[in-house]
N, C-alpha and C positions, 0 to 999 in steps of 0.2 A: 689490779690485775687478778683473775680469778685461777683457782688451782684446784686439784682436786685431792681431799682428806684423805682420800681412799689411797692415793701414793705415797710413795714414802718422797721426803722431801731428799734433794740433791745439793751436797756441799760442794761450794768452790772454795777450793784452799790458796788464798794468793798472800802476800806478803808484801809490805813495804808502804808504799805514802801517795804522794800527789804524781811522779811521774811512772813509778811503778804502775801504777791504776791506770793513768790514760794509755799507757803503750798497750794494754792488757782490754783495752774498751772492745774492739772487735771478736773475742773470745766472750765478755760477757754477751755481746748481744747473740753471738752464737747461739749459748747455751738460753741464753730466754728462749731464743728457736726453737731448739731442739726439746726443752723440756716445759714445753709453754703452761703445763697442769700441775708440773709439782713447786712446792716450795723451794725456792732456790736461797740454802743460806751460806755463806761468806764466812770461812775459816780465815781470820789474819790478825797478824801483830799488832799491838798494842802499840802508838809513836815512839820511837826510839829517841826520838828528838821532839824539845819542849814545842818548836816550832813546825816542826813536820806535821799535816792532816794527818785523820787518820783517814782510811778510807772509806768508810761509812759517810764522811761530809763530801768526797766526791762523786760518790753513787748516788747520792741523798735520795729525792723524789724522782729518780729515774725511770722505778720501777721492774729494772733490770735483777734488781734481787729482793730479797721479800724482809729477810735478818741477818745478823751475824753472831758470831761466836769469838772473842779478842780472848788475846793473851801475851804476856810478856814473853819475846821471843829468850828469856836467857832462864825460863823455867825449865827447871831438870830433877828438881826433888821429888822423891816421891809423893808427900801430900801436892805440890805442883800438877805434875801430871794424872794422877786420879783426877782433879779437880775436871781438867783437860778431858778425862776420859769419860770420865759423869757426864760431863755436858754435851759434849756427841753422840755417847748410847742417849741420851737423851731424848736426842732431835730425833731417833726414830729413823734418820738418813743410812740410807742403805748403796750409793753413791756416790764416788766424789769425781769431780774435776780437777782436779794437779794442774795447777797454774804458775808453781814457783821456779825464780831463777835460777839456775846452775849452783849446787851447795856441795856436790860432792854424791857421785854416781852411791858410796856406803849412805849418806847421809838417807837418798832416796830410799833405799833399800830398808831402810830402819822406819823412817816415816811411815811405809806400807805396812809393814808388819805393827805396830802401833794402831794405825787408821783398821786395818781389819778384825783385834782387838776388840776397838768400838763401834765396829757390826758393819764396818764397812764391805761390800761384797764384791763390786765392780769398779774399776778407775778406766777413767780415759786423761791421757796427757802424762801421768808421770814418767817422765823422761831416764829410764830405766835402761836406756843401751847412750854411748857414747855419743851418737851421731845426733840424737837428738839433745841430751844432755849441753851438749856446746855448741856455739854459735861455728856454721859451717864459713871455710874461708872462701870467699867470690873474688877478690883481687887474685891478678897475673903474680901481683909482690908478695906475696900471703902477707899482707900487713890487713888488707879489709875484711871484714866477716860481718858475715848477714843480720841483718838490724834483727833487733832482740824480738819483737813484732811479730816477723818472719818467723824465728825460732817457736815462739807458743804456739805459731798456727800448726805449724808440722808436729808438734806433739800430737794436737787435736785430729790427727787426721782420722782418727775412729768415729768423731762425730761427723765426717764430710768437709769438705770446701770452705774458708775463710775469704771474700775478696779481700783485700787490705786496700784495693784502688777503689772501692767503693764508700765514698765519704758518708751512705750511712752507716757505715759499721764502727765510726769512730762518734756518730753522734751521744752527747751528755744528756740530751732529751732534757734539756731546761725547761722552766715549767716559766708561765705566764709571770709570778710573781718576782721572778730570778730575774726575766728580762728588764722587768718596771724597777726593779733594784739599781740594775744596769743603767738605765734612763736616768735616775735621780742622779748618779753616782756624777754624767758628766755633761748634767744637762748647763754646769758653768760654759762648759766648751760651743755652747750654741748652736751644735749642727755643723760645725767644722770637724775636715779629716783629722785623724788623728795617730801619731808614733805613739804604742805603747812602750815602755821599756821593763826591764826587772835584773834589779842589781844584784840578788840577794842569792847565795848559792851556800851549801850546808859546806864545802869542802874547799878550802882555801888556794889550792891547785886548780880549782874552777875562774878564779878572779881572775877576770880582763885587765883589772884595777882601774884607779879613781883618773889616773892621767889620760887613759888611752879614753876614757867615758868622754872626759873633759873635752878631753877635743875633737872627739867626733862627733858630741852634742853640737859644738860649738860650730864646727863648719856646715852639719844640716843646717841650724839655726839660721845662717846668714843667706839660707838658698831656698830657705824654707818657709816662709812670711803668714803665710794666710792655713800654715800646716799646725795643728794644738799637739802637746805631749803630755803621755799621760804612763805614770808611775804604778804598776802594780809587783805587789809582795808582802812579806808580812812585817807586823808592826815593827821589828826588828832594823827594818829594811828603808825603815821612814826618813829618818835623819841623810842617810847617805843619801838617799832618791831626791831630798828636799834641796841640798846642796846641787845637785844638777838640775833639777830645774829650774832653778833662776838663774841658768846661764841660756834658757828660751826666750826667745822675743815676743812668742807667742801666747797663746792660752795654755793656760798648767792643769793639770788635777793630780795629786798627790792621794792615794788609793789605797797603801801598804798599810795593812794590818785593820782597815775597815771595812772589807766585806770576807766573804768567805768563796771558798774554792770555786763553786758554781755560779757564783755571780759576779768575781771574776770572769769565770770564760764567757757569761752574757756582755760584760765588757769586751772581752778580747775577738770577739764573733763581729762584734760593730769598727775594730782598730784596721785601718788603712797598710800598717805592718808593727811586726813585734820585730824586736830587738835584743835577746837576751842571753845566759848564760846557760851553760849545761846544768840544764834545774828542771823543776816542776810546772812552772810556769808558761819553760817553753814549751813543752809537749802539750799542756793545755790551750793554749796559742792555737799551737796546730792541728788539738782534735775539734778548736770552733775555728775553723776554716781560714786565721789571719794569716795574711807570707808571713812565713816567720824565716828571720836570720840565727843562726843560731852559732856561740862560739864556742869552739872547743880548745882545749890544751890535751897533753899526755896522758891523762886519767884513764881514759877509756881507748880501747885501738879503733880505727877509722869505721864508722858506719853502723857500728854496735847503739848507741845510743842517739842517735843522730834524727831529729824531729823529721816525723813519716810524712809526705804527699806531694803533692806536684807545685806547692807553694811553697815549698821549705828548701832553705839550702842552711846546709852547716858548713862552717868555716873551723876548720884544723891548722893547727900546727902542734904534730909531737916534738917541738922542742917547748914549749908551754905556752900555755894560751896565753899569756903577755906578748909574746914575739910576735903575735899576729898586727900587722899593721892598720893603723888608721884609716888608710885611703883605701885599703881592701873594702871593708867592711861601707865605707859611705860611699864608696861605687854602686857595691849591689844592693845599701838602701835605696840609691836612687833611681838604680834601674827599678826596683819591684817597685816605687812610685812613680813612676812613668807610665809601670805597666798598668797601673791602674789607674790612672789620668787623673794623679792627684796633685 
């Protein structure tokens, strides 16, 4: 993607890992829009967790940004932050995008003042007044409030328009070799539909746990004959995934911790439907177009993190996502394989 020298380059500043990035996909491709000539580089944290991407492997060869600039988010020392400041008068960037989550209306305040420092001049997004700063409430109950998705766009509204229903604004722009990735990964499965799943979630109040798995692998299983299941998350995530799928009758592939973010989702772009936990995985799921089911517990309030489009449904219960029943969840597995005549 060609740019021109003569601009000064534009930072986007975002933060956090694999689901943080894809809820945030439709903002990058904005701003490639919007600034199709200058360099577009990537202000964000360093993994906080051994197993969390960073985002640099979700963007990879998307070409939605050009570089980045990482840092540990718990620098505060002085040699810390020079370092920080060096390397953004650096970049010559004279713009940023403010992309990041809700940290505290002072927090914002302080971050600008810092960013223009290092030659920052103009922002669009940072979320500087209350209404946008936090997820606005849309339920009658005020328990629901507007998916996080929702919230970036309406920071952006200096750049123009976001659709969010327009599923190119969530495309990864996988490249040729990511898909042939994808191909080897399940070419055991022969060409048969496939349930992906992902057991793996960084926060222990996310777990569906191993019984409620057990048995609702176990009753698709027996309804599901000529249907393969297929295991994606990271190596971490291998052992548990390995125990449920030899409770399939069917074709297995075990996935977790051998490929990487974007070939994963050239996987999940090919799965018949996902199945998985308030994680990274699902939101990846759902920016390569699979239904995705998704579960929730008490973590988050209703709708805030909840996988975005017209294939997704999330499944709540704030009394914790174990109380969510069995027969819920392999109802609306089978309706969305109905719906798609599998």
């Amino acid at each position: 993607m060609s740019r021109k020298k003569s601009q000064n380059p534009v930072i986007i500043y975002r933060l956090g890992s694999l689901g943080d990035t894809v809820i945030a996909m439709p903002c990058f491709h904005h701003v490639a829009r919007t600034f199709p000539d200058r360099e577009r580089i990537v202000l964000t944290n360093k993994p906080v967790s051994g197993v969390a991407p960073a985002l640099e492997a979700i963007l990879g060869s998307s070409g939605l940004v050009h570089s980045y600039i990482t840092y540990d988010v718990g620098e505060r020392g002085f040699f810390d932050l020079l370092n920080l400041f060096l390397r953004i008068r650096a970049s010559g960037a004279d713009t940023m995008v403010y992309l990041t989550a809700g940290r505290g209306l002072e927090n914002v305040a302080r971050d600008m003042r810092f960013f223009r420092l290092c030659g920052i001049k103009k922002f669009h997004g940072a979320p500087s007044t209350a209404d946008l700063h936090e997820n606005r409430l849309v339920g009658s109950d005020d328990r629901e409030i507007e998916p996080e998705a929702e919230r970036l766009v309406r920071t952006l509204e200096s750049l123009g328009p976001i659709d969010l229903r327009d599923r190119a604004n969530w495309d990864l722009l996988l490249n040729e070799y990511e898909h042939a990735a994808a191909e080897r990964a399940i070419a055991a499965l022969q060409g048969q539909p496939f349930i992906a799943i992902s057991i793996g979630t960084k926060l222990p109040a996310n777990d569906w746990g191993k019984d409620n798995w057990n048995a609702m692998l176990s009753v698709l299983a027996a309804r599901l004959e000529n249907v393969a299941l297929v295991g994606i998350g990271a190596s971490a995530d291998f052992a548990g995934t390995e125990r449920l799928l030899r409770r399939w009758k069917g074709k297995t592939a075990n996935l977790c911790g051998t490929l990487d973010p974007r070939q994963s989702a050239a996987v999940l772009s090919r799965a018949a439907l996902f199945i998985g936990h308030d994680s990274g995985p699902m939101h990846l799921a759902a920016a390569s177009g699979a239904p995705t089911i998704g579960v929730f517990g008490n973590n988050n309030p209703p709708r805030k993190w909840h996988p975005y489009g017209d294939r997704c449904l999330a499944i709540q219960d704030m009394r914790g996502v174990t109380n969510i029943p069995v027969e819920k969840v392999v109802v609306s597995a089978i309706e969305f394989l109905d719906y798609s005549h599998v």
